[in-house]
N, C-alpha and C positions, 0 to 999 in steps of 0.2 A: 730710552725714547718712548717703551709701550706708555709710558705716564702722563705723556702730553697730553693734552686736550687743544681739538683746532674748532675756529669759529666757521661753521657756514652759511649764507645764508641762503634762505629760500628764496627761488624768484618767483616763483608762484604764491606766495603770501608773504612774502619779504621780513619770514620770522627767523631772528639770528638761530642758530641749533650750537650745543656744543659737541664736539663727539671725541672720542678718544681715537688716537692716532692707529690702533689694532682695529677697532671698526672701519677707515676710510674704504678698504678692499672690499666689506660685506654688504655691499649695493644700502649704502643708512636711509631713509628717511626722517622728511621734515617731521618732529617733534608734533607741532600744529595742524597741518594738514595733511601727512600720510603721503605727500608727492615725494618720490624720489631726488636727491636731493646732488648726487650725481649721476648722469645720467648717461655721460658719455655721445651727448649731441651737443651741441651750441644753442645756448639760451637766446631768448631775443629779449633785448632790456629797453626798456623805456625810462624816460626822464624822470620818476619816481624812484626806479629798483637803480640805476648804475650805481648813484655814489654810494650809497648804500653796499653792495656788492663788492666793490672795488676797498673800502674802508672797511668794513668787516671781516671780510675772507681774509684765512687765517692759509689756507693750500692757496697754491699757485692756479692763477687768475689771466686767461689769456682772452682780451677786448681787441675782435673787431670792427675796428671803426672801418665804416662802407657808405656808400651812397647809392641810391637806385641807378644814376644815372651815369658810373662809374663801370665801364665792360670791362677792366680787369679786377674788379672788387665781383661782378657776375661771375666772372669765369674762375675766381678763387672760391668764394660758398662753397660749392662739393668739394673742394682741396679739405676745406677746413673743418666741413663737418666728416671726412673721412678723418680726419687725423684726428678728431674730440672722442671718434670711434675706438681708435687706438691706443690713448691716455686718459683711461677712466676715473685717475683718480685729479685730474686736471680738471678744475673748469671752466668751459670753454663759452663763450658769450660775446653778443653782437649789436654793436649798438647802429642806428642809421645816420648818417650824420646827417642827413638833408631834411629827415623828418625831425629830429632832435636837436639842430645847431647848439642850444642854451646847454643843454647837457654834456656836448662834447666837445666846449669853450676851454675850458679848464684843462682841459689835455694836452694843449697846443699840438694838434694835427694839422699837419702841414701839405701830406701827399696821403692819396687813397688807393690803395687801400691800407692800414696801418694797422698789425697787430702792437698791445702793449702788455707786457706782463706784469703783473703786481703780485703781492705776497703782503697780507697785516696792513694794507692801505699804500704801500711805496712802491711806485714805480721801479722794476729791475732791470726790466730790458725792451726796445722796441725794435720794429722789425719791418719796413716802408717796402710796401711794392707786393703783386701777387708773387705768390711761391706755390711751387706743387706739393703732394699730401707731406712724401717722403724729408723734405725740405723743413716743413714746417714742424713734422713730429720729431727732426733733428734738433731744431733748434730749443724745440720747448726741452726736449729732452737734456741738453748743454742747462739751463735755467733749474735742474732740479738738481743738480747735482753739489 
């Protein structure tokens, strides 16, 4: 498995990277701009970076879909970003759905808060409703396995 190579992309310049799977552990950088490329927070993606993101990442890809005006999609954000804290080698990313509707059409979200896990562009698993940090870092952890 050290032979792999996984695609990520930057969300900060939206340049694919390749990296070999014994790198993901050693904090990599983007290729092009020098930003870290995991980071162990949750990204905030806009209508440009999601599909992009979602279709290229090659490591497991966990999108919350949120809306401002959504209090249990506020009251999960710290859940989420404590648990993106937790699985460094996970990337963890957030899209708005109320500022982005066109972007997060294609998802078919139904309830908010909704995480969705992807891996290589395919959907594997999703996950409706807040949850606390311990909950969520169970679940993604069930997804790596």
């Amino acid at each position: 498995m050290s032979e792999a190579n996984f695609h990520i992309v930057c969300t900060n310049c939206q340049a694919t990277n390749r990296l070999p799977a014994a790198r993901l552990s050693a904090n990599p950088s983007c290729g092009k701009c020098q930003q870290p490329l995991l980071t162990a927070s949750p990204h905030e993606l806009n209508a440009q970076v999601i599909n992009k993101v979602i279709r290229k990442n090659d490591v497991l890809t966990i999108v919350d879909f949120w809306a401002s005006w959504c209090q249990p999609c506020l009251m999960m954000a710290p859940q989420f970003k404590e648990a993106a804290g937790q699985l460094p080698e996970v990337v963890f990313a957030k899209i708005q759905t109320d500022k982005y509707e066109q972007a997060a059409a294609p998802y078919n979200i139904r309830s908010l808060p909704t995480m969705v896990a992807f891996r290589g562009g395919k959907e594997v698993a999703r996950q409706s409703g807040a949850l606390p940090t311990n909950q969520i870092v169970q679940w993604v952890n069930s997804l790596q396995s």
